[in-house]
C-alpha positions in Angstrom: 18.9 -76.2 13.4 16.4 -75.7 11.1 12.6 -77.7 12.3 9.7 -78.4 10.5 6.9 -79.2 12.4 3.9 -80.9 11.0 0.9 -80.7 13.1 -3.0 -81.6 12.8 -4.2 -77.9 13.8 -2.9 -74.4 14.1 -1.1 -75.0 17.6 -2.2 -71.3 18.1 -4.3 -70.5 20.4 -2.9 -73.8 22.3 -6.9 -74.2 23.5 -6.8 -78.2 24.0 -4.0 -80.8 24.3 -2.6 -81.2 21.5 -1.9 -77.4 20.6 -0.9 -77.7 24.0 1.9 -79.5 23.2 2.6 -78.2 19.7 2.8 -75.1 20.7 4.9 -75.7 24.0 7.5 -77.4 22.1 7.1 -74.8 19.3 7.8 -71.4 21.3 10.3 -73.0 23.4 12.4 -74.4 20.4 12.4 -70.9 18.3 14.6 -68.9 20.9 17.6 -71.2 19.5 16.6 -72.8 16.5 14.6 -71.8 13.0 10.8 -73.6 13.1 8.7 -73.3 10.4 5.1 -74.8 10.2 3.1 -76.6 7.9 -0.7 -77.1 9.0 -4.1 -78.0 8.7 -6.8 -75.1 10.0 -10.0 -75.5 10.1 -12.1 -74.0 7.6 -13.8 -71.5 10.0 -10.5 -70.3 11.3 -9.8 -66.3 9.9 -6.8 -66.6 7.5 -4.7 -64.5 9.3 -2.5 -66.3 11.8 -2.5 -65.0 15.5 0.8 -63.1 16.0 2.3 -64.8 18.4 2.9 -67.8 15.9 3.6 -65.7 13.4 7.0 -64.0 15.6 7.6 -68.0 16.4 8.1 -69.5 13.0 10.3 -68.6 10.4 7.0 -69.3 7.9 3.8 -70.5 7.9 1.9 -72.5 5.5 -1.9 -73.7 6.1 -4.0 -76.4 4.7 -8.0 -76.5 5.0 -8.7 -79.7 6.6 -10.3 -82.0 4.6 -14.1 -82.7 5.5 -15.0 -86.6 5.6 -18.2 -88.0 5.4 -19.8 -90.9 7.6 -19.9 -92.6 3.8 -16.4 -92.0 3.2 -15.4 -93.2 6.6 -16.9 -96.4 6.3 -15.8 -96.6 2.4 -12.2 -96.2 4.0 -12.9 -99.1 6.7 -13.9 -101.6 3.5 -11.4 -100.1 0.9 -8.2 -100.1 3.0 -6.7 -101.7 6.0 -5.1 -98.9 7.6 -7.1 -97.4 10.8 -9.1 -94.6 10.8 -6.8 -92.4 12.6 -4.7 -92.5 9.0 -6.8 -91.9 6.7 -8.6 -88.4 8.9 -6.5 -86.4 7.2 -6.0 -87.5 4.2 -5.4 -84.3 1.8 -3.7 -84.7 -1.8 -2.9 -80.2 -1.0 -0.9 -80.7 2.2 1.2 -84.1 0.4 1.9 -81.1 -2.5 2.7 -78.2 -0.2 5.2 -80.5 1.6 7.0 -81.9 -1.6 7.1 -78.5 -2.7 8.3 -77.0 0.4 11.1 -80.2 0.8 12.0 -79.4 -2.8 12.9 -75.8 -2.6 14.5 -76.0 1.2 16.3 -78.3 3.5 15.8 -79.3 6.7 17.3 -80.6 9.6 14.4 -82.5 11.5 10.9 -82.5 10.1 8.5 -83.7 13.8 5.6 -85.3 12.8 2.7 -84.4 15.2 0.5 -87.6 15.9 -0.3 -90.6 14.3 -3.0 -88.5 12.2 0.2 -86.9 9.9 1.9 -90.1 10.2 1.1 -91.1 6.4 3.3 -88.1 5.1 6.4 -90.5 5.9 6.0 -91.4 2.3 6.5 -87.9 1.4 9.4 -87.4 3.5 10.8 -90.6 2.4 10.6 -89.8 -1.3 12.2 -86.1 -0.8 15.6 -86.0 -2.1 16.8 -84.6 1.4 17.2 -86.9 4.3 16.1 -85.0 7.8 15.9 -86.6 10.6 12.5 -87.8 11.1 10.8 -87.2 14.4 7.2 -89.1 15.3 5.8 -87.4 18.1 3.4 -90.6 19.4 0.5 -88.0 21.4 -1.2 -91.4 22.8 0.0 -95.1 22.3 -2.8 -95.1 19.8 -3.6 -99.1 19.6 -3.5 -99.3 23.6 -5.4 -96.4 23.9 -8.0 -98.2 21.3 -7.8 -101.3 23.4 -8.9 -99.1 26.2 -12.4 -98.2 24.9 -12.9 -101.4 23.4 -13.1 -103.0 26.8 -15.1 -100.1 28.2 -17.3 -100.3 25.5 -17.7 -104.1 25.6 -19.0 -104.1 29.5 -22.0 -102.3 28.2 -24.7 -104.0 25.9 -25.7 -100.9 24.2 -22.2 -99.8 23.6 -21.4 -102.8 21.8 -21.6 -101.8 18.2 -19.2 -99.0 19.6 -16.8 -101.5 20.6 -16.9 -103.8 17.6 -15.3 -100.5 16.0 -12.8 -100.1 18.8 -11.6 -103.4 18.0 -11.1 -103.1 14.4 -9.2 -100.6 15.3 -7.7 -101.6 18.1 -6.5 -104.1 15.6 -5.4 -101.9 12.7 -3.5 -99.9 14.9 -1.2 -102.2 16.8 0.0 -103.3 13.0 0.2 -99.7 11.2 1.7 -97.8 14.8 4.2 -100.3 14.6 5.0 -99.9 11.1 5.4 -95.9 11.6 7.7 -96.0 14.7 10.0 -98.2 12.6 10.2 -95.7 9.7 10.7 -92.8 12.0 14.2 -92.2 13.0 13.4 -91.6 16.3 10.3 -91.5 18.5 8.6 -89.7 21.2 6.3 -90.8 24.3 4.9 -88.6 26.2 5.2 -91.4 29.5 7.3 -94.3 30.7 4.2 -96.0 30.4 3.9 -95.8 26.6 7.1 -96.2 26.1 6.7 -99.2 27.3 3.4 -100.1 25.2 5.8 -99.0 22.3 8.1 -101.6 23.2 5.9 -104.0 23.6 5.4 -103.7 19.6 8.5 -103.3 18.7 11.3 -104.8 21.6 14.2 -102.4 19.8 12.4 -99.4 19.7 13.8 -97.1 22.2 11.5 -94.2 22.5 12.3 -91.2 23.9 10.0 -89.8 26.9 8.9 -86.2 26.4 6.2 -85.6 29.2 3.9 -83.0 28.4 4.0 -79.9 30.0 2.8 -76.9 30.8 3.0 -72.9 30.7 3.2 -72.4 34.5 3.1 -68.9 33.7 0.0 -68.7 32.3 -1.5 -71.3 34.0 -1.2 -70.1 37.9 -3.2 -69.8 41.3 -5.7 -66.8 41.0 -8.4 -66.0 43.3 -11.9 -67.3 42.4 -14.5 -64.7 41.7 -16.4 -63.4 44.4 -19.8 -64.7 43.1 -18.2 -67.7 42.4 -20.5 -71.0 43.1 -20.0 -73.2 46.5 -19.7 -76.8 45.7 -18.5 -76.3 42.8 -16.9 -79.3 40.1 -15.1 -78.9 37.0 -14.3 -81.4 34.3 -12.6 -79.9 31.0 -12.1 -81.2 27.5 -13.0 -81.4 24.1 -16.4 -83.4 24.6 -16.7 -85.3 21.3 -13.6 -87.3 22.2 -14.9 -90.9 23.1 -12.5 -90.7 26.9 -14.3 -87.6 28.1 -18.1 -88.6 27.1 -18.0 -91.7 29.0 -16.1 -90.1 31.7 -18.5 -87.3 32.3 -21.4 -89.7 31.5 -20.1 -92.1 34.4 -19.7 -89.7 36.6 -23.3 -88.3 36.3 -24.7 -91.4 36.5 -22.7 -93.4 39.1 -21.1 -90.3 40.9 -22.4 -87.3 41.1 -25.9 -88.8 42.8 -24.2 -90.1 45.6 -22.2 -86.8 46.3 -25.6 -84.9 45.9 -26.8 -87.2 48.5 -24.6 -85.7 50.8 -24.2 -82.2 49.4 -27.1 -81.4 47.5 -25.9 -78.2 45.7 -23.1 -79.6 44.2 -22.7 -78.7 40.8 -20.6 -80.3 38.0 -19.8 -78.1 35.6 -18.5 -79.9 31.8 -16.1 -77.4 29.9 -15.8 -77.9 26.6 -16.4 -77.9 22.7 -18.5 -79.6 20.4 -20.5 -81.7 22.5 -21.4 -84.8 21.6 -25.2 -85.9 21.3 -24.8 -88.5 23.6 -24.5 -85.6 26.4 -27.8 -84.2 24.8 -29.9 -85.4 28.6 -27.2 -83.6 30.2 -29.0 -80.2 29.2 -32.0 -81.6 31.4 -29.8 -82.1 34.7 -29.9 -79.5 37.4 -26.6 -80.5 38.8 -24.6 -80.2 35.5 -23.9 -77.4 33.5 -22.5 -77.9 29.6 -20.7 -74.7 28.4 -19.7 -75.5 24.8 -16.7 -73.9 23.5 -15.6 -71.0 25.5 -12.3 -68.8 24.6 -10.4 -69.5 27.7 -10.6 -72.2 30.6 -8.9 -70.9 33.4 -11.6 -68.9 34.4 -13.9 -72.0 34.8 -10.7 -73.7 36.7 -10.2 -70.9 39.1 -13.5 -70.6 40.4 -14.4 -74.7 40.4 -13.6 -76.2 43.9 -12.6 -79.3 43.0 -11.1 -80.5 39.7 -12.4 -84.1 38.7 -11.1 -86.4 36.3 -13.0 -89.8 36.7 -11.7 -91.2 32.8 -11.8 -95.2 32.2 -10.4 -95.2 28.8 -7.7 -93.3 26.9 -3.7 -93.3 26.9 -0.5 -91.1 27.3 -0.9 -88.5 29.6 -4.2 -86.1 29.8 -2.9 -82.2 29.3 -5.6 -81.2 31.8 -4.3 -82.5 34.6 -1.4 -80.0 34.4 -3.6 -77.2 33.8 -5.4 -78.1 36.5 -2.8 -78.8 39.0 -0.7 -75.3 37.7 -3.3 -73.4 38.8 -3.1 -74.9 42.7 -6.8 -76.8 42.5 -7.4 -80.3 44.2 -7.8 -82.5 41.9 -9.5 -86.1 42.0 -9.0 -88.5 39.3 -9.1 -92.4 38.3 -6.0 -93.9 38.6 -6.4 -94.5 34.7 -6.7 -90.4 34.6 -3.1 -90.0 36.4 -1.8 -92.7 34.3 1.5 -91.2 33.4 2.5 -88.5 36.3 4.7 -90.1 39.1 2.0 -89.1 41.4 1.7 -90.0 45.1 -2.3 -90.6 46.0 -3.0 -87.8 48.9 0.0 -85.9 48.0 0.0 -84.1 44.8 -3.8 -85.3 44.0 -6.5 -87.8 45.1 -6.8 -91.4 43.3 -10.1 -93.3 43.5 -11.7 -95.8 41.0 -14.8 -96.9 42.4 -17.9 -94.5 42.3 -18.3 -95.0 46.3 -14.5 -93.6 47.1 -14.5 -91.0 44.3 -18.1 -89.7 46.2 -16.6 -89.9 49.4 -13.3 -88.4 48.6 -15.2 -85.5 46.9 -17.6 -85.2 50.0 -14.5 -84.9 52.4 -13.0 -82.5 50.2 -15.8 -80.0 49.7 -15.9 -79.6 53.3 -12.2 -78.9 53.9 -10.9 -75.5 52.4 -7.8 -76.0 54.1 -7.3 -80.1 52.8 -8.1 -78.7 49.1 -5.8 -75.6 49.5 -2.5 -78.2 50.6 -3.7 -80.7 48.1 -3.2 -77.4 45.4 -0.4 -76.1 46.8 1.4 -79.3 46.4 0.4 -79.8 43.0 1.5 -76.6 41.5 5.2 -77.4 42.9 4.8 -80.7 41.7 4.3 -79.5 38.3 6.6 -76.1 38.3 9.6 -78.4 39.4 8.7 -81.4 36.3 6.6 -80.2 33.6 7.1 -76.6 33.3 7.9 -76.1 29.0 11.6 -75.0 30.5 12.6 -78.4 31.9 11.0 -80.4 28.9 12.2 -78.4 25.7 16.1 -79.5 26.1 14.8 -83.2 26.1 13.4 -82.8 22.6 17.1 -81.1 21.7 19.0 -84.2 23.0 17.3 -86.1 20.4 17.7 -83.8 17.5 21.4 -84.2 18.7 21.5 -88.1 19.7 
């Protein structure tokens, strides 16, 4: 077959979730099928593309993504009533660049990557070819948005913050809808937002296409030897609304109460682009920020304990995989695992309230040998489900269905 993926970044170096999963599904479809890409890069990225994508795709074409102002944001909210998902990347060069590409060659499937592409369904519509349309749904977007809405609204100075969330809470549940019916078929990377899905739309039938994982790549390696005692790790990009307030929860209504217990615990937040609101962060003893770094595992590896204490977001979070590849304990909200047919104690620890997360952290910092069976059991957990092997062939049935 001959693919087209659209995606919202160059899904090489897969350095967060969703080149993650672009470039997982991308690598794994080439061995028996011809993919080309079309994609934005951002504007400090070198123009030459990294090899490896290069040998993947049959071509390549990139788009700068468009810079939008805080003006033009809120110009967009008043002007239009789509959310603000749809209209962030809005770029009159990558609508050419696919007409022009659809008018010179014909594909078989063209997967749309995330509701931020999703407005290129008018492109696609008005081609004179007729692929089969594929809407890769990252997140249930308007649940997700419903998420932080309710977060937000439990906290007074949040509330402006939430006001937004509901607007597009709002927008969303109408314009998701509207794409998943124009797609010929959709994807969900959980049972749980499939179900979401359905909820909009009763007759929607989305596929499930878990997220996975390079298991490869992502593997038990010993720590370094000067490696920190006591150690925490959170990862993700840290301007995403999900992880600020998670890290910012657990700093304030977690970590003191471990500290109280084991008082050179360290949280370490790995990440790019921090947002400002982690700015009193820099001022914490307990909690290192990194920024961007070129490679996480290192910070996984030597970390003791992998936390992910989220209260807001949707699908299934990519760095629970990495974590649990590489044979780390991991404790997370129950909101976190949200997703992964998990067993609590088995494959990870679940906790919601700050005095059980502390605890369980506290327990687990002074049992090597409960951590090391808590990892052990997580990496065969996700070689034997979420592995890129097992998942690929799923996306193939529905090119096929």
């Amino acid at each position: 077959m001959k693919i087209l993926f659209l995606t919202p970044q160059l899904p090489y170096p897969p350095e967060k979730g969703t080149a993650l999963r672009n470039w997982g599904l991308i690598d794994g479809l080439q061995a028996r099928h011809r993919v080309s890409l079309l994609s934005f890069r951002e504007c400090h990225r070198e123009a030459e593309l990294p090899l490896p994508l290069r040998e993947a795709c049959q071509r390549v074409v990139t788009v700068p993504q468009p810079e939008r102002s805080l003006r033009r944001r809120l110009s967009d909210m008043i002007s239009t009533r789509r959310p603000d998902m749809a209209c962030r990347l809005a770029s009159p060069r990558f609508a050419g660049e696919l007409a022009d590409w659809l008018a010179r060659e014909s594909f078989d499937v063209v997967q749309i990557e995330g509701i931020e592409l999703a407005p290129y369904i008018d492109v696609l519509e008005a081609a004179d070819q007729n692929p089969l349309v594929v809407f890769d749904d990252h997140n249930c977007e308007y649940l997700l948005q419903r998420r932080v809405f309710l977060t937000d609204l439990s906290t007074p100075a949040r509330w402006p913050g939430a006001a937004y969330s509901c607007a597009q809470w709002l927008r969303l549940r109408k314009y998701e809808a509207q794409i998943c019916r124009r797609a010929d078929a959709v994807l969900a990377v959980s049972e749980a937002d499939a179900r979401a899905l359905e909820r909009l739309i009763p007759d929607l039938n989305p596929r499930v296409v878990p997220n996975g994982i390079d298991t490869h790549r992502y593997r038990p390696t010993e720590s370094d030897a000067g490696a920190r005692t006591n150690s925490l790790v959170f990862t993700g990009t840290m301007d995403f609304r999900p992880n600020v307030d998670a890290v910012l929860w657990f700093v304030r209504r977690v970590l003191p109460l471990v500290q109280s217990k084991v008082p050179d615990v360290h949280l370490y937040v790995v990440g790019q682009r921090p947002h400002r609101r982690l700015e009193p962060l820099k001022a914490n003893a307990t909690v290192t920020l990194t920024g961007w770094v070129d490679d996480v595992r290192p910070y996984i590896a030597r970390a003791d304990l992998y936390v992910a204490p989220l209260r807001m977001g949707g699908g299934t979070r990519l760095k629970l995989l990495e974590a649990m590849a590489m044979g780390k304990a991991v404790i997370a909200t129950r909101l976190g695992a949200e997703g992964y047919p998990v067993t609590d104690g088995r494959e990870l620890i679940l906790a919601d309230a700050p005095q059980d997360i502390a605890a369980e952290i506290v327990s687990l910092l002074r049992s090597p040998a409960q951590r090391a069976a808590l990892g052990r059991r997580a990496r065969a957990f996700v070689e034997d489900r979420y592995d890129w092997r097992a998942i690929v062939p799923l996306v193939e049935a529905v090119y096929v269905s």
